[in-house]
N, C-alpha and C positions, 0 to 999 in steps of 0.2 A: 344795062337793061333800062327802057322807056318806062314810064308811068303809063302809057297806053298799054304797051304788052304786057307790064307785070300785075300792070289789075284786070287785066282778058284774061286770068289763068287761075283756075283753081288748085287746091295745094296738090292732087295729082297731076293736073298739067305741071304746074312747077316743076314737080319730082322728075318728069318725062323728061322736059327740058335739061335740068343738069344731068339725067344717068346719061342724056344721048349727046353732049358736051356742045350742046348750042348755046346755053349760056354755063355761067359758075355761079357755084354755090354764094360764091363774094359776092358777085353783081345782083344775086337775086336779094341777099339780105343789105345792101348797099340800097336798091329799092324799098325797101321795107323800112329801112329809117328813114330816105328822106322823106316816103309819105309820112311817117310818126311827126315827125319835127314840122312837118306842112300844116298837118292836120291837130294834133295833139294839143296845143295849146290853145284851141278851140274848144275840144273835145273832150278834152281831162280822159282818156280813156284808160293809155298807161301810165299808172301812178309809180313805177318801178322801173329804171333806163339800167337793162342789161347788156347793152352793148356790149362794153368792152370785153365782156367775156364771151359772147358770141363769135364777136371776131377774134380772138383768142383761140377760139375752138376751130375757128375753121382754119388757123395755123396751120393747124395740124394734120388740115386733109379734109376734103368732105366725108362727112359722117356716111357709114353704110347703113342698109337699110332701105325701107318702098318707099320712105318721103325721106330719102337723104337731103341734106343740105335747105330744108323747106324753114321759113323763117316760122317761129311760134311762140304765140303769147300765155301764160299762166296767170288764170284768176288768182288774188291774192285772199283767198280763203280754199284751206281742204287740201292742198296742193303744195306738199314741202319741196324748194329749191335749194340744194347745199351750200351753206355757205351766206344767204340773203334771211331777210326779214319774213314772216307769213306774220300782216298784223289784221286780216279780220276785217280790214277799213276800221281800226281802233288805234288811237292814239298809245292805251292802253296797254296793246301788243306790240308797240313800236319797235321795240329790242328784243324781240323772238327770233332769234337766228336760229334756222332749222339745222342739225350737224348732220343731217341727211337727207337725200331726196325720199320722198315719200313711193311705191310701187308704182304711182300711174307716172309718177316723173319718170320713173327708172324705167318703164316704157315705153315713154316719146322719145330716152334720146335712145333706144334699141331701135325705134324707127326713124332714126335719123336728123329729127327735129330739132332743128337751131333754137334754143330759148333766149331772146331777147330782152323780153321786159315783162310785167308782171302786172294784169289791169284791176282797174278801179271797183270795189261792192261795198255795198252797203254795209254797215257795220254791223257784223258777226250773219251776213247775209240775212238779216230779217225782215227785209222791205222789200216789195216790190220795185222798188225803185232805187238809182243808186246817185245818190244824196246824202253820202256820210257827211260829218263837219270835219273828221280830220283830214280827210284829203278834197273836200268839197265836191261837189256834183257833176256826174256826167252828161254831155246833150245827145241830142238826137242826131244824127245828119241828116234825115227826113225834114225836119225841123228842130230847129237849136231850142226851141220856149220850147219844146216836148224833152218828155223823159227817155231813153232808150230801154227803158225798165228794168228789171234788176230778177234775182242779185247779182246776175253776170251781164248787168247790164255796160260796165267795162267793154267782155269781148264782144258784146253783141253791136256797142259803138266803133269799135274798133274793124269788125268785120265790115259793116255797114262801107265805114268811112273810108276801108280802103289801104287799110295797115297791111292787113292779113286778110287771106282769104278764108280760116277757118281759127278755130281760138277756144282754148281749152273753156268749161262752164262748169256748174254744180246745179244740180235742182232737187231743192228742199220741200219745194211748194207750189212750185211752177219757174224758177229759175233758170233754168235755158230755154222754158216755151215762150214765157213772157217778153224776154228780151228779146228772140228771134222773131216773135208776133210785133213786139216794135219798131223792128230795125228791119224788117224785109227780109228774113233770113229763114235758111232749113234748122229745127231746133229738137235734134229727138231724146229725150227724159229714157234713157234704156231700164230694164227691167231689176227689180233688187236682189242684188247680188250678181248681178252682170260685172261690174267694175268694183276690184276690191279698190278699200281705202283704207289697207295698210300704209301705216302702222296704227291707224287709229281704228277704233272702233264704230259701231254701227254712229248716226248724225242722226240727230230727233228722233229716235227710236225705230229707225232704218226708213225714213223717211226720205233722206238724202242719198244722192245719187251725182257721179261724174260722167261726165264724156264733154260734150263740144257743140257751138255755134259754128254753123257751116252755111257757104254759098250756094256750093251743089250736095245732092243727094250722096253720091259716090263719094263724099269727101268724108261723110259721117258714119258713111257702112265703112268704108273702112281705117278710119279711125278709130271706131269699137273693134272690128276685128282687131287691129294692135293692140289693144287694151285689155282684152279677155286672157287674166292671166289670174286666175284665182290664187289665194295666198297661206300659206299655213297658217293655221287658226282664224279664217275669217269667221265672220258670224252666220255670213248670208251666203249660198255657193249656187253658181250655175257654171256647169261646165260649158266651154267655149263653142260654140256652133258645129254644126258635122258638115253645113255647106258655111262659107263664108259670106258674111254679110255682103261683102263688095260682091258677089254673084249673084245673089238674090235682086241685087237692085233691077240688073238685066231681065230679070225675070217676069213672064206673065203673072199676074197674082190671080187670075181664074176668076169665079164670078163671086164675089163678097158678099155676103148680107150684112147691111150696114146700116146699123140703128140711128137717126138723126135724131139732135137734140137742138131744135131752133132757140131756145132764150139760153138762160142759166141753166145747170142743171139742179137746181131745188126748185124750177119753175119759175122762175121768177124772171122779171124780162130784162132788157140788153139792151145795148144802143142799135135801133131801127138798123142804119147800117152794119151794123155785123150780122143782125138776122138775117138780114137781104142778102148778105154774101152768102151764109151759111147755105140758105135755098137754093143759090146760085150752083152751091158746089154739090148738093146731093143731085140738081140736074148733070153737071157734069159727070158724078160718078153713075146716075143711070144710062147717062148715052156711052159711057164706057164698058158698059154692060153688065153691074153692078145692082143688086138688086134691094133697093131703099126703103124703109119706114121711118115714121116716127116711133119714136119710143120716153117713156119715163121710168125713170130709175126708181122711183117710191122710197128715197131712202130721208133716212132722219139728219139732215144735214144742221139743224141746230144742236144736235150731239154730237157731231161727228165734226165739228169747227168747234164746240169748246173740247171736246177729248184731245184733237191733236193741238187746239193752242194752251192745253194743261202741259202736255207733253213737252212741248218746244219752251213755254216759259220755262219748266224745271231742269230741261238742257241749258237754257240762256243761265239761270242760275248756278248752278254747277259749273258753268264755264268760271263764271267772274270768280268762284268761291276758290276755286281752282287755282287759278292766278292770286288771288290775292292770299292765299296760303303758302305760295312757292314763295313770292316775295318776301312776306311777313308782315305785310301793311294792309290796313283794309283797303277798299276805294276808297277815293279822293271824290271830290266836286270835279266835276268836267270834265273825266276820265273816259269814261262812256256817255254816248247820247243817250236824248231822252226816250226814245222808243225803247232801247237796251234797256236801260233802268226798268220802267213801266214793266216790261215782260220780267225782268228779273226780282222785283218785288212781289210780282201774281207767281212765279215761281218758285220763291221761298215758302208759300202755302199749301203749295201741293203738297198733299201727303204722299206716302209710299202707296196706301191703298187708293187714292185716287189715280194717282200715274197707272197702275194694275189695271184699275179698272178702265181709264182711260184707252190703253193697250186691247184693253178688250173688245171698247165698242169701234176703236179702230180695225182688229182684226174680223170683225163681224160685218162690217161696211166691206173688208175684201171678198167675203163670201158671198155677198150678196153683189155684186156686181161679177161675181164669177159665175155666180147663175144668169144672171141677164144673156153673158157671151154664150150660153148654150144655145142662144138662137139669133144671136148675131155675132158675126167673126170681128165687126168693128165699129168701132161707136165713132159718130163725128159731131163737133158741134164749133162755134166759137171760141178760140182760145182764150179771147179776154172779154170784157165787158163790153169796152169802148176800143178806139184806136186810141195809141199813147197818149196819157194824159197830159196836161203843163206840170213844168216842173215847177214846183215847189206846193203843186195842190194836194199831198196827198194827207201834210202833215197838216195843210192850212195854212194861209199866210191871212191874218197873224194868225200863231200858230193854235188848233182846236184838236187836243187831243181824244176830244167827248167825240166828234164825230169820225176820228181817225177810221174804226171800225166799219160802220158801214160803207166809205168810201173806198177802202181798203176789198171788201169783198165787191160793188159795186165794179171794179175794175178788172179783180181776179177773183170772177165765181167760179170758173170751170176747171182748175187746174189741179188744188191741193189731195182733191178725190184721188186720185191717179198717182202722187205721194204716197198717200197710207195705205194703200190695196196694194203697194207694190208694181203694177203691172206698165207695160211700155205706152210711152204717147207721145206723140209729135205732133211741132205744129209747122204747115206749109205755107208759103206767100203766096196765095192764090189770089188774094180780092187787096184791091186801094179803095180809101174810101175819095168821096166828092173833092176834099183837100189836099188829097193826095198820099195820105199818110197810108203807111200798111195795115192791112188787116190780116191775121192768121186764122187758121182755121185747122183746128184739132181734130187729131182719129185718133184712138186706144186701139190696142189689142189687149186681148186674156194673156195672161202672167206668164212669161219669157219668150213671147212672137214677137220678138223685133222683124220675123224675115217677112211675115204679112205685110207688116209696114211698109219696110221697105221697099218690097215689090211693088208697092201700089203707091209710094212715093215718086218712084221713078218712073210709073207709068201716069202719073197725074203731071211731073215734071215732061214730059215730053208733049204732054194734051195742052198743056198750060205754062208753058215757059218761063223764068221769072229775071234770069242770068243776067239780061239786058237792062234789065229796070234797076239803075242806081240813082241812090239821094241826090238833091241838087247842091247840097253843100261840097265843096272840094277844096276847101283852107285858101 
């Protein structure tokens, strides 16, 4: 199989292709390494070369299943591979050998999915950006001085460039919208407790969230379809859809009212061009016959950024205290980066009644944006600040941990909201900016409507095409 035809194919075309034996399963993932090895040393995307076992497995026969034989990457965070490493992008976790797959693994390969290799995040997924020092930084293929953004910013380079058509994610804070908002890609954050994360428990106080960066629309409806498999004892349950997401995509989504948010959603403004897209795109959803306002959320967002960054420091802490309990050694010097640290010292202080209370004004910020949706079926706005930043700006070069912060939300103001409320959001490649770089552009739904979304993904995908438009990088 060509490099022309096996990157025209999304991971259901792939699947088409091998059930109808115009290509094999071998040849499609025989294309899938040589773009790795073309591209990848550019790109640092996958920091994990699963081969051998790939083609091992396909010894034995193409995998059964709706994406049999389809090549797939696993972020190396949230995501246990049997047998391999899960290190967090931490030097720290180097030697975590998982002795199991984790439920969502144990349901890629029920759909048939070849796992190859295993891509790059940020360390312990807490940056926007993925720019660990143990396996060093991934680039854009839009542009290489750019970030692909994070934490799955990995598959979102990786899809981008041309690996894979679609590629396992997490999103803690905005981690699959951010990277798909960078990398030109479909990126949908499903709803909490859609995708268990057996065997572990809830991530940042059910903040975090699985499924995938994806090319087309149809690749991510039903990829959550395969994933909807709720687990004994999870924390969080939504039972699996009555129509299937892959049918809804087809679907008319009827007339929306859809709340527009042109800047940040605490008000505050954005880079001129993503505003200009965002206007761009509420015209397009009114000539689709969608029915548009502005709207403001009125919510308390400097509580609602230090509640849930109380939260997530005291996860960051627990983790290390965690590990370095099993071992029996404290941390060392160099073990974890400096962001880790920094969040794992602010969350040695949190109290028990702070996290409480934190939790609280978390679940009170869901409410209140649960009422907003009583009079709109769906919020749109920018999904990032800017188009992807340079790499290495976010820590500062030299590095400025004092302004970390505000550059940090200056880039990702709209996404973390839509973490702690729980509820669905995706972000689409509708708008480039002057430079050429991607711009995304976010819509929510109310808490477990992935199918609004989708419906009205797929009918934005057919008004607004995107399939054609790849980076200019090609190794």
């Amino acid at each position: 199989m060509n490099q022309d035809d096996y990157q025209a194919q999304d991971a259901t075309g792939l699947a088409a292709l091998i059930a109808d034996r115009q290509v094999s399963a071998d040849e499609v993932l025989d294309a899938a390494i040589a773009r790795m090895e073309q591209v990848n040393p550019t790109l640092n995307a996958v920091i994990l070369d699963l081969t051998d076992q790939a083609r091992a497995q396909l010894k034995q026969g193409t995998p059964a299943g709706p994406l049999g034989g389809v090549p797939w990457l696993i972020k190396d965070i949230g995501a246990l591979v049997a047998g391999t490493p899960t290190t967090s992008g931490s030097r720290l976790m180097k030697d975590a050998v998982a002795p199991a797959d984790s439920a969502i693994v144990t349901q890629y390969r029920k759909a048939g999915l070849v796992i190859f290799g295993k891509t790059n995040t940020p360390e312990f997924g807490l940056e926007p950006v993925t720019e660990p020092e143990f396996f060093g930084p991934t680039l854009n293929p839009w542009d290489l001085t750019r970030t692909p953004g994070g934490s799955s910013g990995g598959a979102g380079a990786a899809v981008a460039g041309g690996i894979v058509p679609a590629a396992h994610a997490s999103d803690g804070g905005g981690s699959i919208r951010t990277p798909a908002a960078c990398c030109g890609l479909f990126g949908m954050k499903p709803s909490r407790g859609r995708v268990s994360s057996a065997p572990a428990g809830e991530g940042w106080g059910g903040a975090s969230v699985q499924h995938a960066v994806t090319r087309s629309v149809r690749d991510s409806a039903l990829l959550l379809d395969l994933i909807c498999a709720p687990q004994p004892g999870d924390p969080y349950f939504l039972a699996p859809p009555a129509t299937p997401f892959s049918e809804e995509v087809r679907r008319d989504p009827g007339k929306l009212r859809i709340g527009v948010i042109s800047g940040a959603l605490d008000g505050g403004s954005i880079d001129p061009e993503c505003s200009a897209a965002v206007a761009d795109v509420a015209k397009l959803c009114e000539s689709l016959g969608h029915s548009v306002d502005e709207v403001a959320l009125g919510l308390d967002f400097d509580a609602i950024r230090d509640a849930a960054g109380g939260v997530i420091a005291a996860s960051v802490h627990a983790t290390l205290e965690m590990v370095t309990a099993q071992r029996g050694r404290p941390l060392e010097d160099g073990e974890v980066d400096i962001v880790t640290r920094a969040m794992a010292s602010r969350g040695a202080r949190v109290t028990g009644a702070a996290y409480v209370q934190g939790m609280q004004t978390l679940h009170a910020a869901g409410r209140a944006v649960a009422a907003i949706h009583e009079r709109f079926d769906v919020l749109l706005s920018s999904t990032l600040g800017s188009p992807p930043i340079p790499k290495g700006s976010l820590r500062g070069e030299p590095l400025d941990l004092a302004g970390y912060g505000p550059r940090l939300f200056a880039f990702m103001p709209n996404t973390q909201l839509f973490n702690v409320t729980g509820q669905p959001a995706m972000t689409v490649p509708l708008a480039w900016s002057r430079a050429g770089l991607p711009i995304g552009i976010q819509f929510v739904a109310p808490m477990g409507d992935e199918a609004t979304l989708f419906r009205l993904a797929g009918q934005l995908e057919q008004a607004r095409p995107w399939a054609d438009r790849r980076p200019p990088f090609g190794g």
